[in-house]
C-alpha positions as CSV (number, residue, x, y, z in Angstrom):
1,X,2.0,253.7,130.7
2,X,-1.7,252.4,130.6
3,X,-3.7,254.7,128.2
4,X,-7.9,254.6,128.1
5,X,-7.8,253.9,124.1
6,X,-8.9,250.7,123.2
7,X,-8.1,248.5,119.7
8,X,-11.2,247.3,118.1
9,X,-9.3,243.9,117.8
10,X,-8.2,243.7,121.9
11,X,-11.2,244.9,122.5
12,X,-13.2,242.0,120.9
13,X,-10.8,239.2,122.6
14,X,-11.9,241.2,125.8
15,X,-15.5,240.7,125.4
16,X,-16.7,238.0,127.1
17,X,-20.0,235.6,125.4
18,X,-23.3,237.3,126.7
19,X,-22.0,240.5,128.4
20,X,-23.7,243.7,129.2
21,X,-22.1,246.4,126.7
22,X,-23.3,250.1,126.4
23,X,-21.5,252.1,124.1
24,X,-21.8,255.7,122.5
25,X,-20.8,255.7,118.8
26,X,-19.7,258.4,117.4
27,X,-20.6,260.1,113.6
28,X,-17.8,258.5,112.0
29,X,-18.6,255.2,113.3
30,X,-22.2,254.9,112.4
31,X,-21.2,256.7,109.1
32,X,-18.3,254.5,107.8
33,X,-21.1,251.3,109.0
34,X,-23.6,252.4,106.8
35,X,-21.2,253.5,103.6
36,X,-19.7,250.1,102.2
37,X,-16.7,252.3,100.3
38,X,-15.9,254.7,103.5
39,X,-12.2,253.6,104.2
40,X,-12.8,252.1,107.5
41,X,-16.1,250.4,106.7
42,X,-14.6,246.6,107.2
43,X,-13.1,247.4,110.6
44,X,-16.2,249.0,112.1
45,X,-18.3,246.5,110.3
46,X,-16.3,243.8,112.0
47,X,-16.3,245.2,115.6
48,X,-20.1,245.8,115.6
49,X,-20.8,242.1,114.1
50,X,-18.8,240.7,115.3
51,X,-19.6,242.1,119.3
52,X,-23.2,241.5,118.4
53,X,-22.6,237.9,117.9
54,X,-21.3,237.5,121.4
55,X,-22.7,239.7,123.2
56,X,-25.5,241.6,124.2
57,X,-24.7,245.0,123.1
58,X,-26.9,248.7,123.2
59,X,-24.9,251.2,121.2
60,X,-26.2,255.3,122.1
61,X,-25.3,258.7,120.6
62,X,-26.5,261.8,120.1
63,X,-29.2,263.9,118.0
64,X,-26.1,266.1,117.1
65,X,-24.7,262.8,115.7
66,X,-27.6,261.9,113.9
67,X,-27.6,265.5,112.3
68,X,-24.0,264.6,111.1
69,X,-24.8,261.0,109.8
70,X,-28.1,262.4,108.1
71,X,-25.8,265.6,106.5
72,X,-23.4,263.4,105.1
73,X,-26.0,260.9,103.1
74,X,-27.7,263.8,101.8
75,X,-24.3,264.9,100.3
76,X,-23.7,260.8,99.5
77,X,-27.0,260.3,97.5
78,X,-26.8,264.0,96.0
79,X,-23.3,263.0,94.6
80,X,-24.2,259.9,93.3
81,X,-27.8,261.0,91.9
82,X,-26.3,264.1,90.3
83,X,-23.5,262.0,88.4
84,X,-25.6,259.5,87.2
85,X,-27.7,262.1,85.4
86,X,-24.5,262.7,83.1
87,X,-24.1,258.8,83.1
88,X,-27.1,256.0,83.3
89,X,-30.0,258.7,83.4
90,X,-28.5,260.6,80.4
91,X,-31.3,259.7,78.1
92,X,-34.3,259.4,80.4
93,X,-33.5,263.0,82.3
94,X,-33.4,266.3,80.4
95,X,-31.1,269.0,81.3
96,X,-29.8,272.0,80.1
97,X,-26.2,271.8,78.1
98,X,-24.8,274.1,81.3
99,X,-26.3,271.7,84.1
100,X,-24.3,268.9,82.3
101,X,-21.6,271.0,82.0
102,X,-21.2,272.1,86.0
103,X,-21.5,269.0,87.1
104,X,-18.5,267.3,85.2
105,X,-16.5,270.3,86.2
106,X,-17.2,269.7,89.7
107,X,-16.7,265.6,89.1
108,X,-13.6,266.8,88.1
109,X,-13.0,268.9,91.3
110,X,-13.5,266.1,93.4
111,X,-11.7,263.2,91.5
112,X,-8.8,265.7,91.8
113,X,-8.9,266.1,95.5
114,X,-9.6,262.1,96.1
115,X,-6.0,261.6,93.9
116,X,-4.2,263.6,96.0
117,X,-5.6,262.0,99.3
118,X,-4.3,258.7,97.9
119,X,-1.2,259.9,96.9
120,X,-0.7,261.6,100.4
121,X,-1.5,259.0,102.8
122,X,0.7,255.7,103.4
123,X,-2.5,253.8,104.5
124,X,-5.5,253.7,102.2
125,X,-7.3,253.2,105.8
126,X,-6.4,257.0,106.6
127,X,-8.2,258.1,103.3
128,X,-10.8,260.8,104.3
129,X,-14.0,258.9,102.5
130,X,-15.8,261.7,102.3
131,X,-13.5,263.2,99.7
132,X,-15.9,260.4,97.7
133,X,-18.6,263.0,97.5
134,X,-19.4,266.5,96.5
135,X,-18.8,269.1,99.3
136,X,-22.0,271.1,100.2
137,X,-20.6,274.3,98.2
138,X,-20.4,272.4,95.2
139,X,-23.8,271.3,95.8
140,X,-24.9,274.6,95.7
141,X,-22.9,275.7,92.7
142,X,-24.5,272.6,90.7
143,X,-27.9,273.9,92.4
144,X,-27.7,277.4,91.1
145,X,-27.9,276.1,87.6
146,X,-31.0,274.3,87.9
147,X,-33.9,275.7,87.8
148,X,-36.2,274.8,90.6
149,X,-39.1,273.7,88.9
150,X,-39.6,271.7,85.8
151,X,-40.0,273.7,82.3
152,X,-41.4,271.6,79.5
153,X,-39.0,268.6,80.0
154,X,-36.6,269.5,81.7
155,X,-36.0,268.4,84.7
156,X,-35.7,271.2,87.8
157,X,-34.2,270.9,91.1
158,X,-36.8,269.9,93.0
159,X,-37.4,267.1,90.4
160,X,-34.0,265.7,90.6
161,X,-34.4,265.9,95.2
162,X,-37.6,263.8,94.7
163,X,-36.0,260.8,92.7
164,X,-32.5,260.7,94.5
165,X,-33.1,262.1,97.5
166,X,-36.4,262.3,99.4
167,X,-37.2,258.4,99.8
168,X,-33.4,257.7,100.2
169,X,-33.0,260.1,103.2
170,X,-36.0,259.1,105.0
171,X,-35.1,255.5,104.5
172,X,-31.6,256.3,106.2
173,X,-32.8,258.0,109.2
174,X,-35.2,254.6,109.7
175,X,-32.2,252.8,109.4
176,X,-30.1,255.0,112.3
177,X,-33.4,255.1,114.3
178,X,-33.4,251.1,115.0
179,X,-29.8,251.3,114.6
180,X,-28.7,252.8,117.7
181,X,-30.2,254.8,121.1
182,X,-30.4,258.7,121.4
183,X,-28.8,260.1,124.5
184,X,-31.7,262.1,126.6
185,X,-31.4,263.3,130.0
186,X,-34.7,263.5,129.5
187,X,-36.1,260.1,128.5
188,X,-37.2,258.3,131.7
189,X,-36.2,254.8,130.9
190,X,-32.2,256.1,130.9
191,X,-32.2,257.6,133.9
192,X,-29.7,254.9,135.4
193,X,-27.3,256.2,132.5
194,X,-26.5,259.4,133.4
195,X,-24.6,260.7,136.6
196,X,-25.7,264.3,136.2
197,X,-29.6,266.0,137.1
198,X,-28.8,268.4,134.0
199,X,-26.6,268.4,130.9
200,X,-24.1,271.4,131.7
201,X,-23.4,272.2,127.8
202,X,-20.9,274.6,129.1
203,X,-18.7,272.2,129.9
204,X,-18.7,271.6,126.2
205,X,-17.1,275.1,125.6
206,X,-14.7,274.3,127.8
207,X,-13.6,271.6,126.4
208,X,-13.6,272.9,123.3
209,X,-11.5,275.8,124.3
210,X,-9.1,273.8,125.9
211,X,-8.2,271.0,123.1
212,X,-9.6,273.2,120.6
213,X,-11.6,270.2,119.1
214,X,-14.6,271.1,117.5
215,X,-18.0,271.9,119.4
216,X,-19.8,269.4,118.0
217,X,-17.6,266.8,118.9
218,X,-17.3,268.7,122.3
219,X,-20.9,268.4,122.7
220,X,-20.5,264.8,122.2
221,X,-18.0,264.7,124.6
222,X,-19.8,266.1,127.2
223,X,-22.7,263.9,127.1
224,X,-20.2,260.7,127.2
225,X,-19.1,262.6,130.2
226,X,-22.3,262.9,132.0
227,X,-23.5,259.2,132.0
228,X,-22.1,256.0,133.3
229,X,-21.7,254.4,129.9
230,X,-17.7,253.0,130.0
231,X,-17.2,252.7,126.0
232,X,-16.7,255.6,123.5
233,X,-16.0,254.1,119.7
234,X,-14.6,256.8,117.4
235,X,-12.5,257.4,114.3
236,X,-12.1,261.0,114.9
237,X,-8.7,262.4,115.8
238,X,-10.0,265.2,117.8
239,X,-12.1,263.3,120.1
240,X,-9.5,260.3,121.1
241,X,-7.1,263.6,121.9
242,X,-9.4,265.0,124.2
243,X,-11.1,262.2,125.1
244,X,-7.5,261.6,126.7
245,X,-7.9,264.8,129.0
246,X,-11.3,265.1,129.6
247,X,-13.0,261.9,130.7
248,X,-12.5,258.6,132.2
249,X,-14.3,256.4,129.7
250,X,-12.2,253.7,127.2
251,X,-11.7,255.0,123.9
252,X,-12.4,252.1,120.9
253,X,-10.6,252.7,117.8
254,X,-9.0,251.1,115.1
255,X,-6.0,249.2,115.7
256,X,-3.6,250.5,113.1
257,X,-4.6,254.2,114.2
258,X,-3.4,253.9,117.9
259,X,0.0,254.6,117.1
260,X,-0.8,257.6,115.9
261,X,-1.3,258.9,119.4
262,X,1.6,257.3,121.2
263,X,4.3,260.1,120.9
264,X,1.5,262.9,120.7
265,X,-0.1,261.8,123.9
266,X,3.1,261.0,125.4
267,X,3.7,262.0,129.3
């Protein structure tokens, strides 16, 4: 039975030297690119290389994307900024004995959680990378120790944003900006993209309700939906389900991970 999901691998002996190709990337795609110890950085790294070196490729998504990507480096450079102040900045960054303490307790939290990913999956390419960082409550419990501002020498909150954070983030959205394309019904020069007059976002509840995928990927959904863009490349489970349903587009993912959806997707 022919499916419309895609292996990066057959889809690269597909591609043919100096061929048109438009594709929307999901989150997790621009994401595992940009993050060299995200679990399925080499595969993505590979397709998008290696495609580029053959082809002419334009790659698209979407400013709710873009909000994901940018979400998960702040939690990215927070983690690794915040460790280091118990590690390599120990000496040259004050803090109080119960900032120290907070944030080994939630190193420990997360070391925990990564351990039993690895011991839970059979494939370390199914490991959920961003296990690697602090979740955004445990930002906020670190945060709650601080205080905001600096007293005498030690270092406050907003001190600690400033040298891990600030020029970091802005330098990462630069780097998605020439990266890839945002998705605009309203940006004349894609007109020829899209197959609709009007984004009809409540399509995305719908398909939300009925896969009962999440509405942002919905919303991402959608907008593949609405344009004339063949090529969808995702990691996310959720997406390739409905993606099976809801559109006629081809669905690129990793090889190893299309078995996964041959007895779920079943007729």
């Amino acid at each position: 039975m022919a499916t419309n999901r895609i292996g990066f691998r057959q889809f690269l002996r597909k591609v043919n030297e100096s061929q048109d190709i438009r594709i929307i990337v999901d989150s997790n795609i621009i994401i595992s690119y940009f993050d060299e110890i995200h679990s399925a950085h080499d595969d993505v790294s590979n397709l998008l290389n290696s495609l580029d070196s053959i082809a002419n490729v334009t790659l698209y998504t979407t400013v709710t994307t873009k909000s994901e990507f940018l979400d998960y480096q702040r939690r990215k450079l927070l983690t690794m900024g915040l460790l280091s102040l118990n590690e390599e900045f120990k000496d040259k960054i004050k803090l109080k004995p119960d900032c120290s303490e907070v944030i080994n307790t939630v190193k420990l939290r997360k070391n925990m959680r990564l351990g039993r990913e690895i011991k839970r999956v059979s494939d370390e390419s199914e490991i959920n990378s961003a296990l690697n960082y602090f979740r955004d409550s445990e930002i906020k419990e670190i945060k709650k120790v601080f205080r905001a501002r600096d007293i005498q020498d030690e270092a406050g909150w907003l001190k600690i944003c400033t040298i891990f954070l600030k020029t970091k983030l802005l330098e990462q959205e630069k780097l998605l900006d020439s990266f890839c394309n945002y998705l605009s019904i309203h940006d004349g020069s894609q007109k020829n993209l899209f197959t609709v007059s009007e984004i009809d976002w409540n399509k995305a509840t719908i398909i939300s309700a009925e896969t009962g995928m999440g509405y942002s990927d919905a919303m991402i959904l959608n907008m593949a939906c609405s344009t004339e863009i063949e090529f969808i490349a995702t990691l996310d489970f959720d997406l390739v389900y409905a993606g099976a349903f809801q559109m006629q587009k081809s669905i690129l993912l990793p090889d190893n991970r299309i078995k996964t959806f041959k007895r779920i997707l079943k007729n």
